[in-house]
N, C-alpha and C positions, 0 to 999 in steps of 0.2 A: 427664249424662255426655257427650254429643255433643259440646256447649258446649264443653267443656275438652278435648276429644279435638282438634275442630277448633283452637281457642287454641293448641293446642301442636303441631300439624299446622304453622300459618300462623307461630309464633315459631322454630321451626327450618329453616326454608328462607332461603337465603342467596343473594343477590343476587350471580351470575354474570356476568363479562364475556359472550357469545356470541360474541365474534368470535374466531374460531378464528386462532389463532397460526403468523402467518409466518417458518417458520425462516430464507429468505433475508434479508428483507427486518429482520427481526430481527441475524443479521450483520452486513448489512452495515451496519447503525446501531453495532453493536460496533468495525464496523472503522473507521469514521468516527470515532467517540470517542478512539480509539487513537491515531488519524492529529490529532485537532484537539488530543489532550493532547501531541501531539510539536509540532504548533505553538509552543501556548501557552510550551514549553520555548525555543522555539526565538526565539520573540519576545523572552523575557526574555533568551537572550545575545546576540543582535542588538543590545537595548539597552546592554551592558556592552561589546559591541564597536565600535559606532558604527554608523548607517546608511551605506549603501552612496550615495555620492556619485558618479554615472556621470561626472562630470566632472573627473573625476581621473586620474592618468593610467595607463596598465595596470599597469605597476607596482606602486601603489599602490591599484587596485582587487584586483590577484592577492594580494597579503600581506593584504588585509583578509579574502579569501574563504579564506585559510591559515589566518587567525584566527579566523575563524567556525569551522570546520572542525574545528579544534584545542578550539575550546570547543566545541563538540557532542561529540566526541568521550569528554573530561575527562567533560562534563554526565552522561553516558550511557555510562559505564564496564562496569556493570555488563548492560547493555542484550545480547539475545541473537536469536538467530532464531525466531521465533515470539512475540517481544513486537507485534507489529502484525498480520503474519499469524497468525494464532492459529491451532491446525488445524483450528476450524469454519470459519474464513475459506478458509483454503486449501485446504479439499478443496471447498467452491462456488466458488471463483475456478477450481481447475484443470478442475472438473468442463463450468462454461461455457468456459474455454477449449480444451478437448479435442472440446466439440461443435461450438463452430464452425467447428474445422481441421476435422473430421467434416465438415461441410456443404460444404467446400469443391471445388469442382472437380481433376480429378488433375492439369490441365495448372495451374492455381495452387500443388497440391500441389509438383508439380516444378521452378518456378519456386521458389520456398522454399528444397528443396533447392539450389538453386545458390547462395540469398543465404548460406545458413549459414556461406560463409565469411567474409563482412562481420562478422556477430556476434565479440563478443568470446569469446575464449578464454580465462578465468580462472574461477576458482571464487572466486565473490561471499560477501564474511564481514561480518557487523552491524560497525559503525565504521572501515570500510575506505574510503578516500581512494579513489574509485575512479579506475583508473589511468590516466590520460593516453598511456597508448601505445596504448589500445585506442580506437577511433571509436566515437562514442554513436551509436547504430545507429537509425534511424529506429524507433516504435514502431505494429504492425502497427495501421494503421487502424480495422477489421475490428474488434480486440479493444478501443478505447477505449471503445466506446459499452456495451458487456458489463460493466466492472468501474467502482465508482463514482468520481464525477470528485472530484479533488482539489487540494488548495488550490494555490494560484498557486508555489508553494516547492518542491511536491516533483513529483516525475512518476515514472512507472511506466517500466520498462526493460526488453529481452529480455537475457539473458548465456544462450546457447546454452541450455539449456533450465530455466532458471532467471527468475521472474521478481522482478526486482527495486525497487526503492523508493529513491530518489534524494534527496536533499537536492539544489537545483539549483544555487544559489549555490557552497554550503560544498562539495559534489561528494563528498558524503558517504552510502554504502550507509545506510540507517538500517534494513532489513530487507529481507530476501529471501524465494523460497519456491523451494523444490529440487522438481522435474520435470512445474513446471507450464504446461511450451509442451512439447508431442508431436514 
């Protein structure tokens, strides 16, 4: 009776990962996916638009990046806030970013304060053209190395306390996240 007690001891035991599950680190591989399946979108209207020829002349580099723009747009109709930010993304993005204004010194703090007026003043919306009257505001140093790095195409953006997600060519919002810079 041992025999078969042990047998059946040893056939029900199941083979466990042990390595305990990182929720950031696990994110941020979701928000990478997110961000490489908006590539992949982006690659195929690139190709239906034409590559970008620098040698062209602005004119016809600005209409080509209207065209891009316009086909992201079309592509990604239905596309919303929170398709890239997701809110497990956003609340570990704003959580490191809230820590490291935290860590900051008051005389950097106050300094800030003054630039807030350089920030853009609109409220950032998924497929919005973002706007040309407003200066792309340098993106705080401090916070690139915190959130993970990103493809050559898009770049991250402060819009007053809003952080946002760039198409860089086409100058297209492709997502936001609302009151994630303090």
């Amino acid at each position: 009776m041992t025999g078969i007690v042990l047998v059946v001891g040893t056939g029900c035991q199941e083979k466990r990962d042990t390595k305990p599950l990182d929720p950031i680190a696990a994110t941020s591989t979701d928000f990478r996916k997110r961000v490489d399946a908006y590539i992949t979108l982006r690659k195929r209207l690139v190709d239906s638009v034409g590559e970008l020829d620098p040698t062209r002349s602005q004119a016809e580099i600005a209409k080509r990046a209207t065209g891009l723009g316009q086909a992201i747009v079309a592509a990604r109709a239905q596309a919303k806030q929170g398709d890239i930010f997701t809110p497990e993304i956003a609340t570990i993005f704003a959580t490191m970013i809230k820590e490291e204004y935290r860590r900051r010194a008051d005389t950097v703090l106050e300094t800030r304060e003054d630039q807030q007026e350089e920030l853009p003043d609109f409220v950032p919306q998924v497929n919005q053209i973002y706007p040309t009257t407003y200066p792309l505001a340098t993106f705080p140093p401090a916070l690139l190395p915190l959130l993970p790095k990103l493809p050559k195409d898009v770049e991250y953006r402060v819009v007053q306390k809003y952080l946002v997600l760039r198409d860089i060519e086409a100058n297209v919002i492709i997502d936001f996240m609302p009151n994630a810079v303090p």
